[in-house]
Phi, psi and omega in degrees: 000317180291333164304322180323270177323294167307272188333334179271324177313307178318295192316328150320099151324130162349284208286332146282343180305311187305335196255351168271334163304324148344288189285341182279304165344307180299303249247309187273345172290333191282328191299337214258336160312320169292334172284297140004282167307282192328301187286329178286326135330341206248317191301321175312329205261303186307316174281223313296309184281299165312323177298008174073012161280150193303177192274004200275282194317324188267355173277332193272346170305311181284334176265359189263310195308302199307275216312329187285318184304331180267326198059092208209122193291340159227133178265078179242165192242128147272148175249117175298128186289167194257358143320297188112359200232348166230180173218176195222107185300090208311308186220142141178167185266143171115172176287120177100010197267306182303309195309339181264310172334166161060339139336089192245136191237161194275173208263359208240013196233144188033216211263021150271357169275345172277337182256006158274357177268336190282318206077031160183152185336146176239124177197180215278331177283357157268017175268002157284342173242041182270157155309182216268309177338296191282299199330296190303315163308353185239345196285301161001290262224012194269351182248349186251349190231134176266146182207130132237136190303141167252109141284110164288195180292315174260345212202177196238126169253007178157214188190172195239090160279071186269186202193114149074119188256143182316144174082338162112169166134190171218158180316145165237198169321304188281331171313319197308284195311305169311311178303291200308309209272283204295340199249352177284305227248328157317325185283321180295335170293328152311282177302319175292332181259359145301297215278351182265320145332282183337272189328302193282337195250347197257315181287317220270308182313316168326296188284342180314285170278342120359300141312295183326270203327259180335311160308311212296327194292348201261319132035263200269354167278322168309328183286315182295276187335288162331282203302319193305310177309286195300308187287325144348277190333296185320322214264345167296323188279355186261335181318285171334286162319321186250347171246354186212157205274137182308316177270309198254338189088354183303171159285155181261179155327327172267348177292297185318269195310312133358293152326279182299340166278331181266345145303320179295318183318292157337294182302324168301307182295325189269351193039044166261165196271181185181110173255136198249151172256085164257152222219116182237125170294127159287149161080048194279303195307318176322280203319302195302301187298006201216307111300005157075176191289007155279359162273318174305285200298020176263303167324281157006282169324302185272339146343303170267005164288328215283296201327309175336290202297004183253329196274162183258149157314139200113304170305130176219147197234120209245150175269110170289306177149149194075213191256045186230110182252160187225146160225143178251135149222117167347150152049028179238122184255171196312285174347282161335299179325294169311330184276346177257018190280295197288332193306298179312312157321312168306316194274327197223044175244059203230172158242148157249157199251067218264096183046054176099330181251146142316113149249133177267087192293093174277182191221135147267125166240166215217091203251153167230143182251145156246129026261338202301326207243343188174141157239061151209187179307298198268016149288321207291299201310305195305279184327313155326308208270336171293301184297334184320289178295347173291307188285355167263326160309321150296345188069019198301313163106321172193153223228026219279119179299158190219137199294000000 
């Protein structure tokens, strides 16, 4: 065999011998030069994605690389759409490439629905194993268009398209073989600046509604707060309504009995004493009828400040209705009552100045001691209202009941 060879090697002219070397020589400098291109593109592709450009920029980044490696007069990336059913062209370069670019097509049409349904590259040598049908349907287009798939890891995200190789020819094995290599290490390259898209429009959505929330929540504290506030008010103005008199600002019947029922309790418990007043204007119907009832309820007013200012803590002084105030005082015994019976007399030795007249206002008071006179609200109350009417019959000015 080795003679063999040696006899056929003599038998080479010279001058082929040289030119077949020549070309094995052509052949691995062009290989080792694609390896080259290939790896510096790829290094190119990898900063690109740490430097942080978007996956737009790195796809368009990837079809200017493929069209150098192939020579391909157009270069595109189509994308499978998240539908399943179209796919859409993301990028490319080259002639006719804007016209096409931003273009979506079903997933069952040319030759990117053939190499995502085969699950592999399309170039002019798979048309030796098609059936005679499909050959014929594809044989145009098997030498001007190369297709190989970008498989991400999990999933098929697209493809590496070139159409019409520079200078006229077809695509061949080695186009084949680079693409195929370069759309391997490209689709990862893809995906990860996909998957960092994702991650960043997902933080950002994040940080969004995050904002929402937080407004909303300062919102609804504000809206709480506001409701909290309005009902304060309310609850003051119902207060206001149900306990206290409309006209004089005093406790009404129901505060005034309250008071006096939770004194005697006290009082009981404590075995202290607790006295009550009742208190009427003389000659009131006069005032109303003769200067009318906006003088009265003027009366009224200033009546129960000058009283205010006399009573002590502790002391409360209340509007029954009409011209009849109640005072409960706490810890007080008939003796106390009376001196604070005169101090109101004293106090309501006045003119008052009611729409222009003068008045002079007198009071009948009317005072009960607990225990002596009564141990609830209507012993107490009933006995005041006896002496009331003794000191106003008598002109007396006040009154302490007596059994």
């Amino acid at each position: 065999m080795i003679v063999a060879m040696y006899v056929n090697s003599k038998n080479i002219a010279p001058e082929d011998r040289i030119q077949e070397l020549e070309n094995k020589v052509k052949t691995l400098e062009r290989s080792l030069l694609d390896r080259e291109i290939e790896s510096a593109m790829m290094i190119e592709v990898a900063e690109a994605v740490n430097s942080g450009l978007s996956l737009q920029k790195i796809m368009d980044l990837t079809v200017h690389h493929a069209q150098k490696l192939i020579q391909s007069e157009t270069l595109l990336i189509p994308v499978l759409d998240e539908n399943c059913e179209t796919y859409t062209y993301q990028a490319g370069c080259g002639k006719n490439s804007e016209e096409i670019v931003g273009e979506s097509l079903p997933l069952d049409y040319g030759v990117c629905g053939w190499v995502w349904k085969n699950k592999r590259p399309w170039w002019k040598g798979v048309l030796d194993e098609l059936e005679e049908n499909e050959r014929n349907r594809w044989e145009k287009e098997a030498g001007t268009i190369i297709m190989v798939p970008l498989e991400g890891k999990n999933h098929f995200l697209g493809g590496l398209s070139g159409i019409n190789k520079i200078g006229g020819g077809e695509f061949d094995k080695r186009d084949l073989d680079i693409l195929v290599l370069f759309a391997h290490k490209s689709a990862i390259t893809i995906e990860n600046a996909r998957l960092f898209e994702n991650l960043s429009a997902a933080k950002k959505q994040a940080e969004t509604y995050q904002q929402e929330l937080s407004t909303l929540n300062r919102g609804l504290e504000k809206c709480i707060e506001k409701r909290t506030h309005e009902l304060e008010i309310m609850n003051k103005k119902l207060e206001q309504i149900a306990l206290f008199d409309s006209l004089t600002g005093l406790a009404n019947r129901s505060l005034i009995l309250n008071r006096l029922e939770l004194g005697l309790k006290n009082s009981k418990n404590e075995n202290r004493s607790l006295s009550v007043i009742m208190m009427d204007l003389n000659k009131f119907k006069n005032i109303n009828d003769t200067i009318g009832h906006d003088a009265g309820d003027e009366v009224l007013k200033q009546t129960s400040m000058i009283i205010q200012k006399i009573l002590t803590d502790g002391d409360t002084i209340g509007r029954l209705g009409g011209d009849e105030f109640v005072l409960v005082l706490p810890n007080k015994n008939s003796s106390e009552a009376a001196v604070v019976a005169k101090n109101i007399l004293n106090a309501m030795n006045c003119t008052l100045n009611i729409s222009g007249h003068e008045l002079s206002i007198g009071v009948s008071l009317g005072l009960s001691t607990f225990p002596e006179n009564g141990a609830d609200n209507a012993s107490l109350l009933k006995c005041a209202d006896v002496a009331m009417y003794s000191a106003k019959h008598s002109n007396a000015g006040y009154c302490v009941y007596r059994s």
